[in-house]
C-alpha positions in Angstrom: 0.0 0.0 0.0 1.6 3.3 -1.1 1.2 6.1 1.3 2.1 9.8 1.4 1.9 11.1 5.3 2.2 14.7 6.3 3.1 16.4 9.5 4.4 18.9 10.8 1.7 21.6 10.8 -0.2 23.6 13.5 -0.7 26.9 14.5 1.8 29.5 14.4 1.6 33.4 14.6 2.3 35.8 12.0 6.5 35.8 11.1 7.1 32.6 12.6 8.3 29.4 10.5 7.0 25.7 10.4 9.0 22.7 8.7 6.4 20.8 6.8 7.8 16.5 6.2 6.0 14.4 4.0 7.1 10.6 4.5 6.0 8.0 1.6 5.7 4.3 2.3 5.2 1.1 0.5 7.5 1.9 -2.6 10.5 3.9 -3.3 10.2 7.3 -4.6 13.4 8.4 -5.0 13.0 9.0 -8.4 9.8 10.2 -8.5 9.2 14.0 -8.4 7.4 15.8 -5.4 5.9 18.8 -5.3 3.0 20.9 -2.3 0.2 21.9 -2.6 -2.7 24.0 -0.4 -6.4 24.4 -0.1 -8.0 27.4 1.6 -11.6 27.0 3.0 -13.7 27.5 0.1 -11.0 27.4 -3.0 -9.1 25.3 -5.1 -6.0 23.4 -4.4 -2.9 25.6 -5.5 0.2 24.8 -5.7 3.2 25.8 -3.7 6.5 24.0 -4.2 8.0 21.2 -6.2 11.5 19.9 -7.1 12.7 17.1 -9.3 13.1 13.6 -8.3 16.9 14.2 -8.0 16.8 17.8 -6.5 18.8 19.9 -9.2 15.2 21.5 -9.9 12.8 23.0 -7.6 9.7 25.9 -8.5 8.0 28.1 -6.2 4.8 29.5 -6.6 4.8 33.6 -6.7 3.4 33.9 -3.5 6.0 32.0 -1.3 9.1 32.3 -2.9 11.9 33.8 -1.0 9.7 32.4 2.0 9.3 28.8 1.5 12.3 25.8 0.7 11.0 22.7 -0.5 13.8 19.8 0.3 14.5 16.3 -0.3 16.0 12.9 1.4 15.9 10.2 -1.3 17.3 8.1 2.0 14.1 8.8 3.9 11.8 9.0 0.9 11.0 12.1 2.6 10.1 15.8 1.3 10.1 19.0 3.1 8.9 22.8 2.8 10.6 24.9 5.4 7.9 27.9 5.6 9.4 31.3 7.2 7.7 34.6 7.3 4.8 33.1 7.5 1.5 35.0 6.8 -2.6 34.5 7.7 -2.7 33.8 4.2 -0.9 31.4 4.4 -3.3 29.6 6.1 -4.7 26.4 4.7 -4.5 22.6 4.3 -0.8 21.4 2.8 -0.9 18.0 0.8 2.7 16.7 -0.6 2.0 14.6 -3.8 4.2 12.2 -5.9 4.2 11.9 -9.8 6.7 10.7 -12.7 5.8 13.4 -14.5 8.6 15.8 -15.2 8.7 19.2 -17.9 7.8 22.3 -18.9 5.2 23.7 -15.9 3.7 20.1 -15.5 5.0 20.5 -11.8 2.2 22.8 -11.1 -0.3 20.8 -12.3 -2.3 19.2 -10.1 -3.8 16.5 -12.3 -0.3 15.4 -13.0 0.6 13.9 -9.8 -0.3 10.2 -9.1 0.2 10.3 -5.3 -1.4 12.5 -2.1 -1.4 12.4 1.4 -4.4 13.8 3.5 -3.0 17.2 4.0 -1.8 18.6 7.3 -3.7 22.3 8.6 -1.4 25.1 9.1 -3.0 28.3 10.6 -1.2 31.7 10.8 -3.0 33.6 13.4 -2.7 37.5 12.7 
C-alpha cells in the first residue's frame, strides 16, 4: 500500500516558520518527483512548491518564494517545505503529492501527480 503522510503543521503566529515532512511508504520514490500543494476554505487546491526527483530542480509558486524551501532525502523518501515569514494567508491545508511526470510547468499541475497524502492544517494567526 503506497502512502504519502504529512506532519508537521499547527498553528503559528504571523512571522514565525514551520518545517512541513512528507514521508512516503510502500514503494521507493526516490526518483519520482514531489511537489505541495494548499487548499483554503472555500478554494481550489494551488500549488506551492516542487523539485525534481533528483533535486537539481525546484519551483515556487509567486506567493511564497523567498519564504518557503522545499527539500528532499531520497534516503528517507522524505520531502520537506521549510515555511518562514509566515502570513494568515498562508493559512490552509498542505498536501505533498508524488508523480513521474517531469517538464515544462507540469510540476504545477495538479492533475499530473499520481500520489497524495491527506494534508496537514497550518494556521497563521494575525
Amino acid at each position: 500500500q503506497v502512502q504519502l503522510v504529512e506532519s508537521g503543521g499547527g498553528l503559528v503566529q504571523a512571522g514565525g516558520s514551520l518545517r512541513l515532512s512528507c514521508a512516503a511508504s510502500g514503494r521507493t520514490f526516490s526518483r519520482y518527483h514531489r511537489a505541495w500543494f494548499r487548499q483554503a476554505p472555500g478554494k481550489e487546491r494551488e500549488f506551492v512548491a516542487a523539485i525534481s526527483w533528483a533535486g537539481f530542480e525546484s519551483y515556487y509558486a509567486d506567493s511564497v518564494k523567498g519564504r518557503f524551501t522545499i527539500s528532499k532525502d531520497n534516503a528517507k523518501n522524505t520531502v520537506y517545505l521549510q515555511m518562514t515569514s509566515l502570513k494568515p494567508e498562508d493559512t490552509a491545508v498542505y498536501y505533498c503529492a508524488a508523480t513521474r511526470t517531469w517538464g515544462g510547468t507540469i510540476y504545477g499541475d495538479k492533475n499530473r501527480y499520481d500520489y497524495w497524502g491527506q494534508g496537514t492544517q497550518v494556521t497563521v494567526s494575525s
